[in-house]
C-alpha positions as CSV (number, residue, x, y, z in Angstrom):
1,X,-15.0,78.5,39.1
2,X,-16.3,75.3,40.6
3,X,-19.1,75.7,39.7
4,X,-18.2,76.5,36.1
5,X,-16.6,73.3,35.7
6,X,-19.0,71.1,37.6
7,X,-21.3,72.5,34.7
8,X,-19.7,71.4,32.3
9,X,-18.9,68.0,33.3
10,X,-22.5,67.6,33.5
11,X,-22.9,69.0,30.2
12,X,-20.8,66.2,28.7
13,X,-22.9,63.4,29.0
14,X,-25.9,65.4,26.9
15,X,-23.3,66.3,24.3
16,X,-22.3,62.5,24.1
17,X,-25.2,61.2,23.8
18,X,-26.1,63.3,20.9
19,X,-22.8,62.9,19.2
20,X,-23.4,59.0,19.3
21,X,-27.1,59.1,18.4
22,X,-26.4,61.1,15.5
23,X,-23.9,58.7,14.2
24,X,-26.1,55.4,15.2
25,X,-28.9,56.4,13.6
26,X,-27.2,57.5,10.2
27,X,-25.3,53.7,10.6
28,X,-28.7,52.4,10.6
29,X,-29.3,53.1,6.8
30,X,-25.6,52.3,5.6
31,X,-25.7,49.3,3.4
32,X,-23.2,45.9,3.8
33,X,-23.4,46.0,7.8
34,X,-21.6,43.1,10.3
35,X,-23.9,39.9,9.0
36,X,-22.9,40.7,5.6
37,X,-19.4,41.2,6.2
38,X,-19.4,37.7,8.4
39,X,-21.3,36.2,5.1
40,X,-19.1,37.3,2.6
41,X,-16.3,36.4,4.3
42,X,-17.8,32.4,5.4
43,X,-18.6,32.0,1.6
44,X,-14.9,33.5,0.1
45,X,-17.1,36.4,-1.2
46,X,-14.2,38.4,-0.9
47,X,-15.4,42.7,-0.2
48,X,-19.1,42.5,0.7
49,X,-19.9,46.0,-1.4
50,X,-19.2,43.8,-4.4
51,X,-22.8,42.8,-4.4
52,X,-23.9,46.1,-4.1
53,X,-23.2,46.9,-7.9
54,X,-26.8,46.2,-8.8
55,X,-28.6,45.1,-5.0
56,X,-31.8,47.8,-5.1
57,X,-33.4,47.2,-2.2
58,X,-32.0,44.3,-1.0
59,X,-29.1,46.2,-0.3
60,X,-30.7,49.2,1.6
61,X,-32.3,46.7,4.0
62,X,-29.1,45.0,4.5
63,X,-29.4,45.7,8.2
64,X,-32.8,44.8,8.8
65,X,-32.9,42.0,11.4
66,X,-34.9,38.5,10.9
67,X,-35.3,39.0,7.1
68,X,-32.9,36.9,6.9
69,X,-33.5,36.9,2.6
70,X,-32.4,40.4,2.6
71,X,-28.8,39.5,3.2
72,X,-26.5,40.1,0.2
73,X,-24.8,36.8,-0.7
74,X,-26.7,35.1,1.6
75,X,-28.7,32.7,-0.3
76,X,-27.8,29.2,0.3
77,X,-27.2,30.0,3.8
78,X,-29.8,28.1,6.2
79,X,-31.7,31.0,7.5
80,X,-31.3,29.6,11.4
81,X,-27.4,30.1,10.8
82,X,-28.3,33.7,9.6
83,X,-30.6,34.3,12.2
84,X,-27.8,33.1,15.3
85,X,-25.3,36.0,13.3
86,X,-27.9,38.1,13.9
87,X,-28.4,37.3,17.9
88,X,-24.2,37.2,18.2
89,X,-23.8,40.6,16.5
90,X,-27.3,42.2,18.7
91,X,-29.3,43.1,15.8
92,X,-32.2,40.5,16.6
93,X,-33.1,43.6,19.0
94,X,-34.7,46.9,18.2
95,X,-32.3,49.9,17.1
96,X,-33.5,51.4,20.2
97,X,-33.1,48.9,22.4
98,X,-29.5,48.8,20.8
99,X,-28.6,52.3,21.3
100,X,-29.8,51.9,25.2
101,X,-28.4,49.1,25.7
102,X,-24.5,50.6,23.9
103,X,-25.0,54.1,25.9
104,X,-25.4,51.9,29.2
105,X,-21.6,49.5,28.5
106,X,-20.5,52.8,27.6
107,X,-21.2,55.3,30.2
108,X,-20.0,52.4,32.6
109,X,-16.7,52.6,30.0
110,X,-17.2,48.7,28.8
111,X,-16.8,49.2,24.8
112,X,-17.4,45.2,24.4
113,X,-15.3,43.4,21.9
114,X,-14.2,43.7,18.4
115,X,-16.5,41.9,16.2
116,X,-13.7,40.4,14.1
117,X,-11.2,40.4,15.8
118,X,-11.4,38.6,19.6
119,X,-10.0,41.6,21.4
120,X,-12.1,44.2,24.1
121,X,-11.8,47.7,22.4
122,X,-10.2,48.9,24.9
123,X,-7.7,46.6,24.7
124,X,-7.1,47.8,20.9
125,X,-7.4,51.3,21.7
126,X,-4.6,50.9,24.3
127,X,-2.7,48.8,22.0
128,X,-2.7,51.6,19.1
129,X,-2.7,54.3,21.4
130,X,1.2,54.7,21.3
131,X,1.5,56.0,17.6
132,X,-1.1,58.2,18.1
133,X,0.2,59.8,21.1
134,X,3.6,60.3,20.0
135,X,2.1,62.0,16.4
136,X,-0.5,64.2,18.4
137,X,1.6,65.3,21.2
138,X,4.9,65.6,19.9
139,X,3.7,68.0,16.7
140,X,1.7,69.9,18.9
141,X,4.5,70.5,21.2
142,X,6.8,71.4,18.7
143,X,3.7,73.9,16.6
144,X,3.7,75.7,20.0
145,X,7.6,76.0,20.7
146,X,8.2,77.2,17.0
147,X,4.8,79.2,16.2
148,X,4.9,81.5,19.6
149,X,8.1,82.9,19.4
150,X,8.0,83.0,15.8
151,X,5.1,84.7,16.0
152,X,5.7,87.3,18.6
153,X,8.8,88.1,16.0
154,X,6.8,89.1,13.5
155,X,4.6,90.7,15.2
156,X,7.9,93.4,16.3
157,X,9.1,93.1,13.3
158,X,5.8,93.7,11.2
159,X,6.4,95.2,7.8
160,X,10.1,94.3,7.8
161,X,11.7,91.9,5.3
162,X,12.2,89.5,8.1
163,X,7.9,89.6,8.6
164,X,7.6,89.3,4.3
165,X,9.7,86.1,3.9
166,X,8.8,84.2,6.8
167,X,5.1,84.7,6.1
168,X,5.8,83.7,2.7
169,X,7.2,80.3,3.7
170,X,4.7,79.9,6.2
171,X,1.7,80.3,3.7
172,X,3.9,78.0,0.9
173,X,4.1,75.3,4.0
174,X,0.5,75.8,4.6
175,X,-1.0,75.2,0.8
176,X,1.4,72.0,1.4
177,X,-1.2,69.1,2.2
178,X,0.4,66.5,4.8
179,X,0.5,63.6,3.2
180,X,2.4,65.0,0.0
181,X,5.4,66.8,2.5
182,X,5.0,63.2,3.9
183,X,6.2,62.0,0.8
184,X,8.3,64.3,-0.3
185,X,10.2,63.5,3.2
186,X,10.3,59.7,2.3
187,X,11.7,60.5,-1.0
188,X,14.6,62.9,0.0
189,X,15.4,61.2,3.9
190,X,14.3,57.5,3.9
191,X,16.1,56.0,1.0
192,X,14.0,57.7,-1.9
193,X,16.4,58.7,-4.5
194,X,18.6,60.7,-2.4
195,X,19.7,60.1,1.1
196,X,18.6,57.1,3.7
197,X,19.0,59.2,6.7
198,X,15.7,58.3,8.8
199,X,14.0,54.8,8.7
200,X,10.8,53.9,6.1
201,X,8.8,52.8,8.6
202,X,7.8,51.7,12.3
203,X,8.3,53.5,15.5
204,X,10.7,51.6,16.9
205,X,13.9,49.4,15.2
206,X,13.4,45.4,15.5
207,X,16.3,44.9,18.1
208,X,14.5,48.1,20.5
209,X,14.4,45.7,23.2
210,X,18.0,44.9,23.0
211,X,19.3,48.5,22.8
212,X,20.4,50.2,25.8
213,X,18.0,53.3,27.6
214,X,19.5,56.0,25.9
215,X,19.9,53.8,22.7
216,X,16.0,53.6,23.0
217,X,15.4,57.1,23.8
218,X,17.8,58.1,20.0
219,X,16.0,55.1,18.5
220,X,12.4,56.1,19.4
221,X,13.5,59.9,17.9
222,X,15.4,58.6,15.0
223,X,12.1,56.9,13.8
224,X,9.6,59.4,14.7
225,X,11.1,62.4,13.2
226,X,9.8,62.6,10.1
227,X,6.0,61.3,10.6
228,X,6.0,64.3,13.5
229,X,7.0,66.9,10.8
230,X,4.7,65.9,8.6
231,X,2.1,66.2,11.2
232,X,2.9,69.5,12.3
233,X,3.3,71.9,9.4
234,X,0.0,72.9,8.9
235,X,-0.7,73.3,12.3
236,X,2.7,75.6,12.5
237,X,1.4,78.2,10.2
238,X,-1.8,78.6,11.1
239,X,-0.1,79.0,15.0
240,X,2.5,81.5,13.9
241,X,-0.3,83.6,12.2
242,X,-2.5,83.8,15.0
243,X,0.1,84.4,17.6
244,X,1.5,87.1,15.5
245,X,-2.4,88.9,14.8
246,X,-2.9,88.7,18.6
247,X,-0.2,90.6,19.3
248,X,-0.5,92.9,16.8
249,X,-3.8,93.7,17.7
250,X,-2.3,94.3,21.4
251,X,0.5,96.5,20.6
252,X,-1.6,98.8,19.1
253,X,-3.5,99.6,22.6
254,X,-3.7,102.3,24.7
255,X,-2.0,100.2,28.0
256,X,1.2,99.2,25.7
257,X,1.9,103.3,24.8
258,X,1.5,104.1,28.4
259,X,3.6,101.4,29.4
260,X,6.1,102.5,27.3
261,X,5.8,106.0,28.1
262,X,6.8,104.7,31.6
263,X,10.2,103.9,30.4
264,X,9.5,100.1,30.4
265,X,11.8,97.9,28.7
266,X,10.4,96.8,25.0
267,X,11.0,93.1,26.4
268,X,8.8,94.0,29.9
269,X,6.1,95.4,27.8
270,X,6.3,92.3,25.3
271,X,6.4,89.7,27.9
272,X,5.0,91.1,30.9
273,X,2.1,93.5,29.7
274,X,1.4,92.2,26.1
275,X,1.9,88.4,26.0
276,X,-0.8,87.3,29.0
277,X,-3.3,89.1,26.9
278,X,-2.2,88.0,23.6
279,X,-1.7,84.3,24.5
280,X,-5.5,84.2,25.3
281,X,-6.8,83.4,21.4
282,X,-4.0,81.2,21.7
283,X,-4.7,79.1,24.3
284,X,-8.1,79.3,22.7
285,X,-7.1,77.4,19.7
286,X,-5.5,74.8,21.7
287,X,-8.4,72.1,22.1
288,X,-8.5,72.5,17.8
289,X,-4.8,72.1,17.4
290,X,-4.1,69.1,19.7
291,X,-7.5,67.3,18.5
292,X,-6.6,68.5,14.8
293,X,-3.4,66.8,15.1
294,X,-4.1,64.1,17.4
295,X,-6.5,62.9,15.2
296,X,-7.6,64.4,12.2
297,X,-4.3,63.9,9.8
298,X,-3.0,60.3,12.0
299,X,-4.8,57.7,9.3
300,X,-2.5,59.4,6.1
301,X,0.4,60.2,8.1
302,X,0.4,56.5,9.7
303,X,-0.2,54.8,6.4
304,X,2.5,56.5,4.4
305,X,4.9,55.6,7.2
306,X,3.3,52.0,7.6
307,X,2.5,53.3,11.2
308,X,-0.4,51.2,13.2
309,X,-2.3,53.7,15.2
310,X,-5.9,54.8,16.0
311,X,-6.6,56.7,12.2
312,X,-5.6,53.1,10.6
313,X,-8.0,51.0,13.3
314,X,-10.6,53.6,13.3
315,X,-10.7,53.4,9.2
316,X,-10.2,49.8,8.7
317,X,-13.1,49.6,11.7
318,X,-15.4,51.5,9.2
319,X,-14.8,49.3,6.5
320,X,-15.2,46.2,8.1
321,X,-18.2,47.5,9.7
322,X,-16.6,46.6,13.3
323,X,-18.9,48.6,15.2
324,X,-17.7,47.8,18.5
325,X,-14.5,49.6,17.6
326,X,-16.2,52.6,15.8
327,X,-18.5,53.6,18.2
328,X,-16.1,52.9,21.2
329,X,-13.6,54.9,19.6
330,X,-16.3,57.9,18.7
331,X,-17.4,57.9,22.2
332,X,-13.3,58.0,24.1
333,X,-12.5,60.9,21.3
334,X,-15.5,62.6,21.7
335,X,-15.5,62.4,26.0
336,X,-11.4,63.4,24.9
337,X,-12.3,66.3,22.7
338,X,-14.6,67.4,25.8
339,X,-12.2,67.1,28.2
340,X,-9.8,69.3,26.4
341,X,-12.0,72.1,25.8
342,X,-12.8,72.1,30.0
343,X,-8.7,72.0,30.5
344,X,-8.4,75.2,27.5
345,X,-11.0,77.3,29.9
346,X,-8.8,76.8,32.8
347,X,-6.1,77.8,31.2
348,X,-7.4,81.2,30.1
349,X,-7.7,81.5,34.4
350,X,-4.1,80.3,34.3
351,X,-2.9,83.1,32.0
352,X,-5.8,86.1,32.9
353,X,-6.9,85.8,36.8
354,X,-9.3,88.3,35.7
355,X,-11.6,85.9,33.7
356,X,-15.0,85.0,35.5
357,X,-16.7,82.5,33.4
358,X,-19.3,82.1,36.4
359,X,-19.7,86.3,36.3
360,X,-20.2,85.7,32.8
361,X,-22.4,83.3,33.1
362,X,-24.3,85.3,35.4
């Protein structure tokens, strides 16, 4: 198994580097880059893609560096001044020499400094990190608390009115999109037109550093609750579902009959025969659920409840063309992503002994 693993560490740093050449070279033809954001906002040009309306081709060599009359908006401008943006911003190199140069500060985990914003990215990750924690690991606890036993009840009870009615709230919950149960969850609980029972924004109350520990802890819940439901009801059905067709698919097996033939409690057989095996496509679906939640739905959920995480930085990044942040946050969620799908391998050892991934290998 050591083997195994030290494989695929080593494997990471391929996969990486592909993930973030991909992405650099499709920034490299993506119009109103850092110099014309800096431009547009020295002259009061308000949003840079404004001049884009009608640009041609001066806006699709918007990134080129030392044509300095390219520049959207920057006419005017004495081209020395453009040309010191460029050298402060690193495009008065190559692309390639760029790309190097990025891979090096970040395989050595220096992601620089924001652009615009006088902070390391690292710093801004950590200080956003909170939100997204507490929305990615919280709904993904919860999906798995609800989901697995729900799941292993319908399995038992498959075909029963209890099996029809809860898969028919859990495909209605489902074909609800996030942000809209988000909103319907403002509107009923946080002083829409019916009750204010949770707060309409934040993570924590103003006075949190006044209130006492446990105070915290209920403030900290209080605020959290409904962002974290909203996060997690898609990833609930689609959990119940597959726990439920895993163990459907094992009851029906020739060791389950034989273990009940051995007058083996229904709960032994469930629980000690049938759930190891079961819980493997599970476990499988981990890395997807906790990087589906922990990121994929944050920038909706943390807008609507005025919640500054990583999905806000990493969009408002993209628009401001902060590349700094967007490429040092691509390259910790990508090594993250990784990382989770080494820790979901170990766990199918952790549940089945009998899996060999270096026999399979083999």
């Amino acid at each position: 198994m050591g083997a195994y693993i030290l494989r695929r560490l080593l494997l990471i740093i391929p996969t990486l580097i592909g993930i973030m050449l991909i992405n650099f070279a499709l920034v490299q033809f993506v119009p109103g880059g850092p110099v014309e954001q800096a431009i547009a906002r020295i002259q009061g040009g308000g949003d840079v893609f404004e001049g884009f309306s009608g640009g041609g081709n001066d806006a699709g060599n918007a990134d080129v560096a030392g044509n300095t009359e390219n520049y959207v908006g920057a006419r005017g401008l004495p081209p020395e001044f453009i040309a010191e943006l460029e050298k402060e911003f690193g495009f008065d190199k190559p692309p390639v020499e760029r790309f190097l140069n990025m891979m090096w500060n970040y395989m050595r985990f220096d992601f620089g400094e924001s652009y615009f914003r006088s902070i390391s990215v690292i710093d801004l990750v950590k200080e956003k990190l909170p939100v997204s924690i507490t929305l990615g690991l919280w709904s993904t606890v919860i999906a798995y608390l609800v989901s697995i036993p729900l799941g292993i009840r319908k399995a038992v009870k498959d075909g029963t009115a209890f099996d029809t009615w809860t898969s028919g709230a859990i495909i209605a919950a489902y074909a609800i999109p996030g942000f809209l149960f988000a909103i319907l969850l403002l509107v009923l609980f946080a002083g829409g037109s019916y009750w204010q029972i949770f707060p309409l924004r934040g993570l924590t109350s103003d006075n949190f550093d006044q209130l006492s520990p446990l105070a915290k802890v209920g403030d900290y819940f209080w605020h959290i609750t409904l962002p974290v439901l909203a996060s997690t009801i898609s990833a609930f059905a689609t959990l119940t579902l597959l726990t439920k067709n895993s163990f459907l698919d094992e009851i029906k097996k020739q060791y389950v009959m034989t273990a009940r033939a051995k007058g083996l409690s229904e709960r032994k057989v469930l629980y000690g025969h049938v759930f190891r095996n079961a819980m493997l496509i599970v476990i499988a679906g981990f890395p997807a659920v906790f990087i589906g939640v922990f990121f994929g739905g944050s920038l909706i959920i943390e807008t609507i409840f005025s919640l500054d995480g990583l999905g806000r930085l990493g969009f408002e990044a993209a628009v401001a063309r902060d590349y700094p942040i967007v490429f040092g946050t691509l390259f910790i969620f990508g090594l993250i992503g990784l990382l989770v799908g080494i820790l979901s391998d170990l766990m199918y050892v952790f549940v089945d002994p009998r899996i060999d991934f270096e026999r399979r290998e083999g």
